[in-house]
PAZAPA-4460 file (N, C-alpha, C; in steps of 0.05 Angstrom, whole numbers, plus 32768, in hexadecimal, padded with zeros to 4 digits):
% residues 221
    n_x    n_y    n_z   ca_x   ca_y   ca_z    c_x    c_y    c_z   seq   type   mol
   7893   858C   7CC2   787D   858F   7CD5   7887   85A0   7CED     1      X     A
   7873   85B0   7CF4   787E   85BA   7D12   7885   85B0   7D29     2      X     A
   7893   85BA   7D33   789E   85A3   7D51   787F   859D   7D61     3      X     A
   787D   858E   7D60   7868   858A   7D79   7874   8571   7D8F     4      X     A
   785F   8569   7DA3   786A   8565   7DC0   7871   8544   7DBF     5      X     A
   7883   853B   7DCA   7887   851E   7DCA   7867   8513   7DD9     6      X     A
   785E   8505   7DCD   7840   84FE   7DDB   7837   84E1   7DD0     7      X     A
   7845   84C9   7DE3   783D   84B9   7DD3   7820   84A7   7DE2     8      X     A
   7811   8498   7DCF   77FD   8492   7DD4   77FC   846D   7DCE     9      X     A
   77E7   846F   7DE8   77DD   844E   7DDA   77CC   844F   7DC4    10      X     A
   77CA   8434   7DBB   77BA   8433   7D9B   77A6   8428   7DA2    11      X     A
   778A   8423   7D95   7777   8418   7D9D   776A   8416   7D7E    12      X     A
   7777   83FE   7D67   7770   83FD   7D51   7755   83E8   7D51    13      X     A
   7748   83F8   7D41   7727   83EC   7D41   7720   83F0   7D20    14      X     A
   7735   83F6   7D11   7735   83FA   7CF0   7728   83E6   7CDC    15      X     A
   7729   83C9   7CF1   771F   83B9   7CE0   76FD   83B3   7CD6    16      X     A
   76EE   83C2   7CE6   76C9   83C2   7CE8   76C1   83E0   7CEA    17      X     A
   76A8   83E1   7CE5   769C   83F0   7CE7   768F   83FB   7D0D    18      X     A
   7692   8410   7D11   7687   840E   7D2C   766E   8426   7D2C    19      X     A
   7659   841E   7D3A   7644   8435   7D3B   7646   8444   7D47    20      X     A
   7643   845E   7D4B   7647   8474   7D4F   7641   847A   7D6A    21      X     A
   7626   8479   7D7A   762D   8478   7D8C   7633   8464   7DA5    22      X     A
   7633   8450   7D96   764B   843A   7DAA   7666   8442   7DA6    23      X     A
   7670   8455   7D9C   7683   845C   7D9E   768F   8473   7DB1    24      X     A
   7679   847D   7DAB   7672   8499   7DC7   766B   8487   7DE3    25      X     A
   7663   8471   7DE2   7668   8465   7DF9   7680   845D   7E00    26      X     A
   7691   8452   7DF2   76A8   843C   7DF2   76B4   845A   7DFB    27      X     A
   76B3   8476   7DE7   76C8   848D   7DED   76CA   8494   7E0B    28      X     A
   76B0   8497   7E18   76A7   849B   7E2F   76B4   848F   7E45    29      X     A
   76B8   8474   7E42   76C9   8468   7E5C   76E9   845F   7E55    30      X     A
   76F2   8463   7E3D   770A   8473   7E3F   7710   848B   7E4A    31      X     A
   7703   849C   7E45   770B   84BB   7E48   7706   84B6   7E6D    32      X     A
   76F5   84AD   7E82   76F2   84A5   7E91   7707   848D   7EA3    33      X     A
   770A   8486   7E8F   772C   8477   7E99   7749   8484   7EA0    34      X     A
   773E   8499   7E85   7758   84AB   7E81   775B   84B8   7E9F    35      X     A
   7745   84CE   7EA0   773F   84DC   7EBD   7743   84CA   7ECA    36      X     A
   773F   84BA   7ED5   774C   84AE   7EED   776B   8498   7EEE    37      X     A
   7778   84A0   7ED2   778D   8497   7ED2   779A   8478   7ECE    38      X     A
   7781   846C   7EC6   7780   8453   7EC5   778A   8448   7EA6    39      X     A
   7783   845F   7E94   7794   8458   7E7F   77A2   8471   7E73    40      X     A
   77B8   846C   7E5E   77CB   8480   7E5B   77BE   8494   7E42    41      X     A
   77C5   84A7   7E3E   77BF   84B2   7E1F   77BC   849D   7E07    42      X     A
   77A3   849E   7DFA   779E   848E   7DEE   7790   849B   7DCB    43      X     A
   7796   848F   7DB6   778A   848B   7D99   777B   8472   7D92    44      X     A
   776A   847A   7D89   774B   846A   7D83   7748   8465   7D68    45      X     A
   7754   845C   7D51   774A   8460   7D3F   7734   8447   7D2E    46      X     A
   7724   8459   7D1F   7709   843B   7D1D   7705   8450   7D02    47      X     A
   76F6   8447   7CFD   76DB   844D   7CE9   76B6   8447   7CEF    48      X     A
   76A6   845C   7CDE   768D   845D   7CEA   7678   8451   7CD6    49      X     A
   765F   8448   7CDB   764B   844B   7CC7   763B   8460   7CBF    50      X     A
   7635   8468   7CA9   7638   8480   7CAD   761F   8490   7CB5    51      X     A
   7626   84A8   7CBD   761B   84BC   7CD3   7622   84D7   7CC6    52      X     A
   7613   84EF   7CD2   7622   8508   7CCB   761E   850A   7CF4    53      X     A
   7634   851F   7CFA   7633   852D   7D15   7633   8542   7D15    54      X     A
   7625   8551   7D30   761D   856E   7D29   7632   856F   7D3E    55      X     A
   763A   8584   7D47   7656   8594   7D60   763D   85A8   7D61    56      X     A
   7641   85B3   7D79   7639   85CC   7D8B   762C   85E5   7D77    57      X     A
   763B   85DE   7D6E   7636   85F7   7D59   762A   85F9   7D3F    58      X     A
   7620   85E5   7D37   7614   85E0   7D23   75FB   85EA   7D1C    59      X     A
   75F6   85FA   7D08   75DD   8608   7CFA   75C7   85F1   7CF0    60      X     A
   75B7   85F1   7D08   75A1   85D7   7CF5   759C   85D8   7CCF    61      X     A
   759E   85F1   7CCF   75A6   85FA   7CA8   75AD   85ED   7C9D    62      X     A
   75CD   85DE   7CA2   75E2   85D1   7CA1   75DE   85B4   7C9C    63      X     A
   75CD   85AD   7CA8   75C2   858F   7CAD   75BC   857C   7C8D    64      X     A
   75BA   8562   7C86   75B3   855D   7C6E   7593   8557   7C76    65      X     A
   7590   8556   7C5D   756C   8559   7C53   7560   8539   7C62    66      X     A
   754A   8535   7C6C   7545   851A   7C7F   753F   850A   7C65    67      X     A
   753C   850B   7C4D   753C   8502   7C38   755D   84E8   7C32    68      X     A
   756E   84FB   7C36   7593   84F8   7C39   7592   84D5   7C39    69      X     A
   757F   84D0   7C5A   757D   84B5   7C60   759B   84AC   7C77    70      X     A
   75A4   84C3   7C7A   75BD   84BE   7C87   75BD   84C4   7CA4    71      X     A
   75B8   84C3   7CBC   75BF   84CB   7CDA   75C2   84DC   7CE1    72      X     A
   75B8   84F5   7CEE   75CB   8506   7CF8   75C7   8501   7D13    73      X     A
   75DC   850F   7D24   75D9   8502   7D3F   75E6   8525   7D4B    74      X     A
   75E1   852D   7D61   75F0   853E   7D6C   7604   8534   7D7F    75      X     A
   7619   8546   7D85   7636   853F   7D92   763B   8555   7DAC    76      X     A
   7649   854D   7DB6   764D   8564   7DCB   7672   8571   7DC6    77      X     A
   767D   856A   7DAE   7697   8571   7DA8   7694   858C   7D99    78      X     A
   76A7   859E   7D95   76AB   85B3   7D86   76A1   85AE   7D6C    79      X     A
   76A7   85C7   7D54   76A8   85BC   7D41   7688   85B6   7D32    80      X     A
   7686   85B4   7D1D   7670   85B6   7D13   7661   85A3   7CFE    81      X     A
   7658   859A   7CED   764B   858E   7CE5   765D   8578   7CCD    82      X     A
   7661   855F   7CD5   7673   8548   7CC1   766D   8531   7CC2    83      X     A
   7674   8526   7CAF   766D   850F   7CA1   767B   84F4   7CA7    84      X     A
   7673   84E3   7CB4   7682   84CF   7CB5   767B   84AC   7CA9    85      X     A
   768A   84A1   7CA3   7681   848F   7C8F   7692   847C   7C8B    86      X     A
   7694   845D   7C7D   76AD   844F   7C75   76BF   845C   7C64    87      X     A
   76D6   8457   7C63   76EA   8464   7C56   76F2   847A   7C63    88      X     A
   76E7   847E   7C81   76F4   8492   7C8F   7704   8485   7CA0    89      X     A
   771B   8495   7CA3   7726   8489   7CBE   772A   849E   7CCE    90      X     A
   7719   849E   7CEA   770E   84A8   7D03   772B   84AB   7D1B    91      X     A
   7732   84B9   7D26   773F   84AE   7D3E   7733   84C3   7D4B    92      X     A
   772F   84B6   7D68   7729   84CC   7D7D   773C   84CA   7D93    93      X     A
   774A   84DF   7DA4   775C   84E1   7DAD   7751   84E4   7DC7    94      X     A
   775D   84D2   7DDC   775B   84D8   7DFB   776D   84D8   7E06    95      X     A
   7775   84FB   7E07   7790   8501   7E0C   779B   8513   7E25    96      X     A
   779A   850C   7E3C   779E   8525   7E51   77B3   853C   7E47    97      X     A
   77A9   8554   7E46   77B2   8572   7E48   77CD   857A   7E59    98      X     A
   77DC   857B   7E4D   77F9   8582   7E60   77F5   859E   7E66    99      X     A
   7809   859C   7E78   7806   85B6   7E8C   780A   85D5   7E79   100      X     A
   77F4   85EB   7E7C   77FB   85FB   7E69   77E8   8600   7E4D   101      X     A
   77D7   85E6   7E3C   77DB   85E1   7E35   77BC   85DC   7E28   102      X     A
   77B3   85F1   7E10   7791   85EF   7E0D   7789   85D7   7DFF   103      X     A
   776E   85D1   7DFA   7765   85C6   7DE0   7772   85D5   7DC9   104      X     A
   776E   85E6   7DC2   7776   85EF   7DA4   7796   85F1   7D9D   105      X     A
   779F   85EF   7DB8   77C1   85E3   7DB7   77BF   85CB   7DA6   106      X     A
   77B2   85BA   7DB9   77B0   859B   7DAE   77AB   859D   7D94   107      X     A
   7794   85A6   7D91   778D   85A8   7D75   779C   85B0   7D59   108      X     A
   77A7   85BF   7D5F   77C3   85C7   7D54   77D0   85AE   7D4F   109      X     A
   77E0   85A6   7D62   77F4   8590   7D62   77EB   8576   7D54   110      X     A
   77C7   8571   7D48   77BD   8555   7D49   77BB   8568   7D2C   111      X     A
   77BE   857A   7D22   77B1   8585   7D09   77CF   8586   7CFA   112      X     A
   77E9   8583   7D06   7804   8580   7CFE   780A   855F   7CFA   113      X     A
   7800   8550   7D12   7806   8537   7D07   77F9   852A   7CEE   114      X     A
   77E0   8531   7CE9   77D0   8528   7CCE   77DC   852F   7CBF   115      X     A
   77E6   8549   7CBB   77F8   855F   7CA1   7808   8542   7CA0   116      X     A
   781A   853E   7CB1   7831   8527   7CAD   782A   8510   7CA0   117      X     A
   7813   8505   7CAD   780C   84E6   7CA3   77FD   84ED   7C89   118      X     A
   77ED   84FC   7C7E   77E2   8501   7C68   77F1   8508   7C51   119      X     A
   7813   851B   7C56   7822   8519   7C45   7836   84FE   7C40   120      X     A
   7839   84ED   7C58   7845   84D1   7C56   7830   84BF   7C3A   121      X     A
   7817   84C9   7C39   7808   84B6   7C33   7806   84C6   7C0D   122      X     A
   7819   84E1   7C07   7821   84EA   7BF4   7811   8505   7BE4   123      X     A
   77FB   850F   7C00   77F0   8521   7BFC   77F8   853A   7C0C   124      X     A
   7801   8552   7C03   780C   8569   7C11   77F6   8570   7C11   125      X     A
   77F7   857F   7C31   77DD   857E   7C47   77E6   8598   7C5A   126      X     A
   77D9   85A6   7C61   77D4   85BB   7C71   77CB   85C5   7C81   127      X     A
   77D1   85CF   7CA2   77BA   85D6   7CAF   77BB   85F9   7CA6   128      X     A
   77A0   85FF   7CAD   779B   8625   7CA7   779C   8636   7CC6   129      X     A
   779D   8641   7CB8   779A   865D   7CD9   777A   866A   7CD0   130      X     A
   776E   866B   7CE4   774E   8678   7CDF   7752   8697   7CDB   131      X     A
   774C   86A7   7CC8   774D   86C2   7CC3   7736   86CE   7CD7   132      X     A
   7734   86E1   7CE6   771E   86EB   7CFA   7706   86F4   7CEA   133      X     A
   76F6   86E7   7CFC   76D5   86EA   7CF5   76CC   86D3   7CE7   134      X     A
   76E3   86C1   7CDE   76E6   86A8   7CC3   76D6   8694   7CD2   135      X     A
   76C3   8680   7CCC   76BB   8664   7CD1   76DC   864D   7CDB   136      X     A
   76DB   8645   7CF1   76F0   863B   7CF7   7702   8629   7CDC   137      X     A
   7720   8626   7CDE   7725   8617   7CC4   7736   85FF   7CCF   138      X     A
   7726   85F5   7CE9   7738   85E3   7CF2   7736   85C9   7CE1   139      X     A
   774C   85BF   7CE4   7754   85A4   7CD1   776B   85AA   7CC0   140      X     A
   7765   8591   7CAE   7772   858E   7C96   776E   8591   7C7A   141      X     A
   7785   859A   7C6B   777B   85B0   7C4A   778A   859A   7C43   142      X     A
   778A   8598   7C28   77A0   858E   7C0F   77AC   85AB   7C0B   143      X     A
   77C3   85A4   7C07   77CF   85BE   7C00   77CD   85C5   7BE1   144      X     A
   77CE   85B9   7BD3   77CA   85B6   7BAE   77AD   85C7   7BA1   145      X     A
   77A2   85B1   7BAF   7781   85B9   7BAA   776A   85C8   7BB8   146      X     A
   7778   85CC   7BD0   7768   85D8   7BE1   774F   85CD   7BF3   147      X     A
   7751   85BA   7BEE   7738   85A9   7BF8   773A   85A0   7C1A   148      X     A
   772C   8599   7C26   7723   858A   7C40   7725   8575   7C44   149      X     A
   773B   8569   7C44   773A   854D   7C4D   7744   8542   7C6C   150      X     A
   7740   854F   7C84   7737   8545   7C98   772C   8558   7CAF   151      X     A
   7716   854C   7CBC   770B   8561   7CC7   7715   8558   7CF4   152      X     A
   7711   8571   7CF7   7715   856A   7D16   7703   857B   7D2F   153      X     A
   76FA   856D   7D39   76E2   8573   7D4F   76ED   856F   7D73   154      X     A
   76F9   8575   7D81   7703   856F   7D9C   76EE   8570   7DB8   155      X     A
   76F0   8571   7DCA   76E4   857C   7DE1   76F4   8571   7DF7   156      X     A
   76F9   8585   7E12   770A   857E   7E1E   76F9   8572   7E3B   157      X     A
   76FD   8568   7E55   76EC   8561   7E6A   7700   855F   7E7B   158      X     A
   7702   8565   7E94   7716   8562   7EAD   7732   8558   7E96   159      X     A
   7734   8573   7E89   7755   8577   7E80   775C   855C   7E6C   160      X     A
   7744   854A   7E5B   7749   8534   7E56   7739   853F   7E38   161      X     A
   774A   8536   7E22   7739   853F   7E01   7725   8521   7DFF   162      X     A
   7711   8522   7DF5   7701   8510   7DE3   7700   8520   7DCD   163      X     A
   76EC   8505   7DB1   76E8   850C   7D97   7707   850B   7D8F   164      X     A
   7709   8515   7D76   7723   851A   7D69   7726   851F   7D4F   165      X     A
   772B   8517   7D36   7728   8515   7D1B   7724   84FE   7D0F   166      X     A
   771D   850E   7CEA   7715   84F6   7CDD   7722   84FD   7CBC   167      X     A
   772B   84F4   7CB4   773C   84F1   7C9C   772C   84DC   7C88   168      X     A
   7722   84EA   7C6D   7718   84E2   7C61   7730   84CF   7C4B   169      X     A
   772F   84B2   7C4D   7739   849D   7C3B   7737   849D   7C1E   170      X     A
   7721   848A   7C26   7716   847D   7C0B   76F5   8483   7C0C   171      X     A
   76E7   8472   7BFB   76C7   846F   7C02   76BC   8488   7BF5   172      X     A
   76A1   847F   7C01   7692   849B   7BED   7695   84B2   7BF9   173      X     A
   7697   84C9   7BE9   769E   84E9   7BF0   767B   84EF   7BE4   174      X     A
   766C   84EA   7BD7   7652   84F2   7BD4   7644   84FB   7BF2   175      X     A
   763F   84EE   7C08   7631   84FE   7C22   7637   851C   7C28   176      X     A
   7658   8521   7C23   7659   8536   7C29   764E   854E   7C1E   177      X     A
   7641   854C   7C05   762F   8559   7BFA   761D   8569   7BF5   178      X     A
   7606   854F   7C12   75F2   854F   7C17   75EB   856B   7C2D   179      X     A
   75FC   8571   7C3E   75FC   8581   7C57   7612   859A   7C56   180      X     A
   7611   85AF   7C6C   7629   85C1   7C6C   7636   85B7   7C77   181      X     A
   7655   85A7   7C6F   7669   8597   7C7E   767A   85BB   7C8C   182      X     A
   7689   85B2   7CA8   768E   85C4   7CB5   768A   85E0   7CB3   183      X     A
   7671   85E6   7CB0   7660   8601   7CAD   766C   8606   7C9B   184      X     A
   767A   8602   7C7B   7682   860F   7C6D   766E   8608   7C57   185      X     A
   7667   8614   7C46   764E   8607   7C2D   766B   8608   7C15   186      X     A
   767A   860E   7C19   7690   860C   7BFD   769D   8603   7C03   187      X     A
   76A1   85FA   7C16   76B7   85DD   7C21   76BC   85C0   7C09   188      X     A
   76C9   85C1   7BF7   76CE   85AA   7BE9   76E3   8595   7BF9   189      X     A
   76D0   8584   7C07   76DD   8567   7C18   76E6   8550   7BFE   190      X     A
   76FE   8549   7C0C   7709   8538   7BFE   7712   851E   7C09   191      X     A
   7723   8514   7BFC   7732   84F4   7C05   774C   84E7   7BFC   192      X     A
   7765   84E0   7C06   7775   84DA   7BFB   7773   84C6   7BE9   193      X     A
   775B   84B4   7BDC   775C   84A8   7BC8   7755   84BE   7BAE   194      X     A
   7744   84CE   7BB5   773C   84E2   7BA0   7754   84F5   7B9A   195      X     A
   775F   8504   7BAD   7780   8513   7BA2   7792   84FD   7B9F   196      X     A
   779D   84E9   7BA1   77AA   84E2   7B99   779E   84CC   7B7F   197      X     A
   7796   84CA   7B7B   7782   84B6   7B5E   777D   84CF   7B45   198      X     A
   777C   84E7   7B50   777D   8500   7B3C   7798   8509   7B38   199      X     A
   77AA   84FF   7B49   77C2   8508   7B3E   77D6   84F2   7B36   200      X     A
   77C6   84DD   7B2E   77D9   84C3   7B24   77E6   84A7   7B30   201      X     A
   77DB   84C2   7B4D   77F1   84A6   7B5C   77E0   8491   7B71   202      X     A
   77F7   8479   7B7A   77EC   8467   7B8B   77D5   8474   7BA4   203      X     A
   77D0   8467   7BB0   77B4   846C   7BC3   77BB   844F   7BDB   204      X     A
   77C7   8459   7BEE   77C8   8440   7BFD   77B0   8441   7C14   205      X     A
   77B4   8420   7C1D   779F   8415   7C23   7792   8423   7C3A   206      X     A
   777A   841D   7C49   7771   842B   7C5A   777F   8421   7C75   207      X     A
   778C   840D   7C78   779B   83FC   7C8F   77B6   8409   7C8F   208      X     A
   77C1   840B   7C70   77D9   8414   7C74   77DB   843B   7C7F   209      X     A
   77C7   8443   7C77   77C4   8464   7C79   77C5   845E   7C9F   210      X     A
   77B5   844F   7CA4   77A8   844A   7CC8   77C1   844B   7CD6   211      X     A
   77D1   843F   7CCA   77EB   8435   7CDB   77FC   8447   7CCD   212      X     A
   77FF   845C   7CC3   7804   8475   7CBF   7800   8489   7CCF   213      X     A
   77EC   8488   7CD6   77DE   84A3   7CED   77E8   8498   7D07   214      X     A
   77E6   847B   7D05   77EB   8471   7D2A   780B   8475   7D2D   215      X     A
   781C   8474   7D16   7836   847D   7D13   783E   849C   7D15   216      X     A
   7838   84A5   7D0B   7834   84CB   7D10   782B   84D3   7D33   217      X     A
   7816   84C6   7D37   7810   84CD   7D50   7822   84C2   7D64   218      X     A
   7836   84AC   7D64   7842   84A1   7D72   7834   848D   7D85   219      X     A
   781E   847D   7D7A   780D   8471   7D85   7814   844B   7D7E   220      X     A
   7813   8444   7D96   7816   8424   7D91   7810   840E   7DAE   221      X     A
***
């Protein structure tokens, strides 16, 4: 993995329930508001959602699934563009103050290296891309084998402080993604480490043990 910055974080594990989506944009809200005023340290969030699709800034109403779908959409104020969130995801959002120097898409970088890490711990070689110019952004995470999408990442920054963060597809149903253009790409084949690794023979660990994988990579506890 590439060097990135010693940055360690508190944990804030919520893996065991389901949480709704925008009580969570609430709960995100006075963290990130704590953060700014220093009241708590850099922090990881990780939960799971019921499921929802979110639109980012940029999203092509085109993009959207059919109101038939039966599934949520909700709009967001984070980067990033149209994804799916659901059980068998595991979510973390990052409230992380900006060191000196030091953009969103830095960050982004560095949070798109730690997944590479925890997603190959978990026995899938994983990749982040560089966007070719004029290209639909390719932020996130690839399988390196297959080529596929298995985690997507959406940021936004506020008085020098990130909300939102990523979501790494587990287990659970991969059918929603289907329904809609997942990150403005229409040939985007989204995936899940139970699906690459169940196609290639091997174990599939649990969604608690992957959790405490990522909170390990991130240096979060």
């Amino acid at each position: 993995m590439e060097t990135v910055k010693v940055r360690p974080l508190a944990l804030i594990d919520d893996t065991d329930r389901l949480i709704e989506y925008s009580a969570a944009m609430d709960r995100m809200q006075e963290l990130f508001e704590e953060r700014v005023a220093e009241r708590r340290p850099d922090t990881l969030w990780l939960l799971s959602h019921e499921q929802i699709f979110t639109a980012g800034v940029r999203t092509d109403e085109e993009h959207y699934p059919a109101p038939e779908a039966g599934i949520p959409v909700l709009m967001t104020r984070r980067g990033g563009q149209l994804t799916y969130h659901g059980p068998g995801q595991l979510v973390g959002y990052l409230i992380v103050r900006l060191q000196p120097g030091e953009g969103v898409v830095d960050y982004i970088r560095e949070v798109e290296h730690r997944l590479v890490e925890a997603i190959g711990k978990a026995g899938v070689t994983a990749e982040r891309r560089d966007t070719p110019k004029g290209s639909e952004l390719l932020t996130g995470v690839w399988t390196a084998d297959t080529g596929r999408k298995i985690t997507s990442i959406g940021m936004r920054v506020g008085r020098n402080v990130t909300t939102h963060g990523f979501a790494v597809n587990v287990d659970g149903d991969l059918t929603p993604w289907s329904l809609a253009v997942a990150c403005g790409m229409p040939d985007v084949d989204m995936t899940s480490l139970e699906r690459e690794l169940r196609d290639a023979g091997l174990p599939v660990p649990s969604f608690g043990d992957f959790a405490r994988t990522v909170a390990e990579v991130f240096e979060a506890s």
